[in-house]
C-alpha positions in Angstrom: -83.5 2.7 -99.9 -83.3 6.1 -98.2 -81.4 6.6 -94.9 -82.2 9.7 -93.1 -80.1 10.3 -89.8 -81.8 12.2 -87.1 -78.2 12.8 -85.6 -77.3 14.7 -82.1 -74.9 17.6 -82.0 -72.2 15.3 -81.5 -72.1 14.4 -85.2 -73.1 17.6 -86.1 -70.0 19.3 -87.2 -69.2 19.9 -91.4 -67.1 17.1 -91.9 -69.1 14.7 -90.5 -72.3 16.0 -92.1 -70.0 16.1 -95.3 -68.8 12.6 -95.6 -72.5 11.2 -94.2 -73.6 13.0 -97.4 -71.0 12.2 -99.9 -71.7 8.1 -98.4 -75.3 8.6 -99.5 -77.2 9.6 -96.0 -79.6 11.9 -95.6 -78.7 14.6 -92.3 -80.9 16.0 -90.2 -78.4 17.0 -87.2 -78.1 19.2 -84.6 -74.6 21.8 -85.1 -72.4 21.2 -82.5 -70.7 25.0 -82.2 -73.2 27.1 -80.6 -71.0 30.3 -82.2 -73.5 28.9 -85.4 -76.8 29.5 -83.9 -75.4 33.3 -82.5 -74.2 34.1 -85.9 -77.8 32.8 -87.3 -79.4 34.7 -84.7 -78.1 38.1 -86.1 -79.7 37.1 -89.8 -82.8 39.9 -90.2 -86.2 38.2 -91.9 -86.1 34.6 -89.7 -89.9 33.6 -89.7 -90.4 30.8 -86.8 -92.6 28.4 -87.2 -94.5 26.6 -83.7 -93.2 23.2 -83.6 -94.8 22.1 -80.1 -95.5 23.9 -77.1 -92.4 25.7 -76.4 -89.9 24.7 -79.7 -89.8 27.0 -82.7 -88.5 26.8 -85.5 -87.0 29.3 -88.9 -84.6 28.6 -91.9 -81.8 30.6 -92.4 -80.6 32.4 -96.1 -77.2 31.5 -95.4 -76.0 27.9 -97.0 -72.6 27.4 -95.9 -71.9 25.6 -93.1 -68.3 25.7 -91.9 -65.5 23.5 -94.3 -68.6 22.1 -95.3 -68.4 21.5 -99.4 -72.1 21.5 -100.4 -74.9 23.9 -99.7 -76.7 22.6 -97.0 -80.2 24.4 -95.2 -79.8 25.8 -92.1 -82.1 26.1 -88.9 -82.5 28.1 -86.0 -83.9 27.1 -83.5 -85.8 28.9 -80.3 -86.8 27.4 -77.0 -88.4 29.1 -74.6 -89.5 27.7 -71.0 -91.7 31.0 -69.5 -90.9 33.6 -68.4 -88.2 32.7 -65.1 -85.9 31.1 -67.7 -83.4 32.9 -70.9 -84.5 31.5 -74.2 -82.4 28.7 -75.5 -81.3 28.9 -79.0 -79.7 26.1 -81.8 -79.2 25.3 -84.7 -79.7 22.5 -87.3 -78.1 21.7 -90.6 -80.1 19.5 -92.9 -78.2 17.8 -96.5 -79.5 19.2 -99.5 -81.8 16.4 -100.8 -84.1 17.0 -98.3 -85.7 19.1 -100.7 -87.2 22.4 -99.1 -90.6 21.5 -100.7 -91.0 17.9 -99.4 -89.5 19.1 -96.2 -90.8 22.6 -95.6 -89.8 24.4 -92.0 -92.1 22.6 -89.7 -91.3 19.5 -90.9 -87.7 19.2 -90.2 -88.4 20.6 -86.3 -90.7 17.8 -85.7 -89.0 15.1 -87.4 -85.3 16.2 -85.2 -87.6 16.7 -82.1 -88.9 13.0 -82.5 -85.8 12.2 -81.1 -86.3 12.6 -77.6 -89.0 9.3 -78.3 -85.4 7.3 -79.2 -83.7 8.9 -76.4 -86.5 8.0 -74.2 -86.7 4.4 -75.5 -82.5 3.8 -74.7 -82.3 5.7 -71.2 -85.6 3.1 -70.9 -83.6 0.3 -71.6 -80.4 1.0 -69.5 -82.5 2.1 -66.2 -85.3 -0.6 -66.4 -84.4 -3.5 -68.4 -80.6 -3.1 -67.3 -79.3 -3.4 -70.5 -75.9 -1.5 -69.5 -75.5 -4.5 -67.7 -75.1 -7.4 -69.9 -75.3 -10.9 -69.0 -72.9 -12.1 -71.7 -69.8 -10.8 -73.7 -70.6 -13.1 -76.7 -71.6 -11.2 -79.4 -74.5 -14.0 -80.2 -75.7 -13.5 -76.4 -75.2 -10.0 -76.1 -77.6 -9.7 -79.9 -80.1 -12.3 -78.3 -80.8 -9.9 -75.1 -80.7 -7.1 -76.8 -83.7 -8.1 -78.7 -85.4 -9.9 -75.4 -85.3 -6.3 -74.2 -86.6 -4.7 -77.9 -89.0 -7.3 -77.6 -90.4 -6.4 -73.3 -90.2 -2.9 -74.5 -92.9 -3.2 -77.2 -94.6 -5.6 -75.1 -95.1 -3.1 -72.4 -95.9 -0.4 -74.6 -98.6 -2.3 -76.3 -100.1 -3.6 -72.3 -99.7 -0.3 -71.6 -102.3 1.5 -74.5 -104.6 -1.6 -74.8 -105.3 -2.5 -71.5 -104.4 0.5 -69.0 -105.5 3.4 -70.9 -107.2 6.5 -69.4 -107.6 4.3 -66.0 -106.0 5.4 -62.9 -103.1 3.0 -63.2 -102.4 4.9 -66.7 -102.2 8.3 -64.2 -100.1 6.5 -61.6 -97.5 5.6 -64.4 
């Protein structure tokens, strides 16, 4: 099987993205110095690519990535929230087996911007279902509420687009 991580900028430094590589993991990360996305930012010939409303996206010529050992495709990425606010620049670094042809530009933006759904989903968890709270410090009990709250998750996510849908308790939230 295939593992691709969808990792924040925490992991997203050339060591880590190294030995997640060398294990057999696909990367998709955010880089974690910003001095990456300035030095990208100077490269002439980035073509951005819309990746929703207000993210876009453009690969970089350069390969190497810090101490990193492998060539590795490079992202900059451009943010832009009107005119009152400075544009917000990134950049991500993506393994080489995530061919270029299977995983053109676009591609790589909105797979790495999915993850504000998994973000989403665990802020979810600790505020509603009080899952920074657990009722247990046995591992067995601490698994079994973990998937209770999985479980009332998907439960209200399924109430929530079967029966609510476009009626006003949908536009009350």
């Amino acid at each position: 099987r295939r593992i691709i991580l969808r990792l924040d900028g925490a992991f997203g430094n050339a060591v880590d993205v190294a030995w997640l590589y060398e294990e057999g993991y696909s990367v998709v990360a955010r880089v974690h110095a910003h001095r990456v996305a300035q030095g990208l930012r100077k490269e002439e010939g980035l073509h951005f690519e819309k990746v929703n409303k207000n993210l876009f996206i453009a690969e970089a010529q350069r390969s190497q990535f810090g101490l990193c050992p492998y060539p590795v495709r490079l992202f900059l990425c451009r943010q832009w929230w009107g005119h009152k606010h400075p544009e917000r620049f990134s950049a991500l670094v993506v393994t080489p087996d995530l061919d270029e042809n299977v995983w053109p530009v676009r591609r790589v933006g909105v797979f790495y911007n999915e993850r504000q759904v998994i973000e989403a989903g665990i802020k979810e968890s600790k505020g509603i279902f009080a899952s920074r709270h657990l009722p247990t410090r046995h591992k067995a009990g601490i698994a079994l509420y973990q998937e209770l709250v999985l479980f009332a998750q998907n439960l209200t996510r399924w109430f929530r687009r079967q029966f609510v849908g476009g009626s006003v308790l949908a536009a009350a939230s």
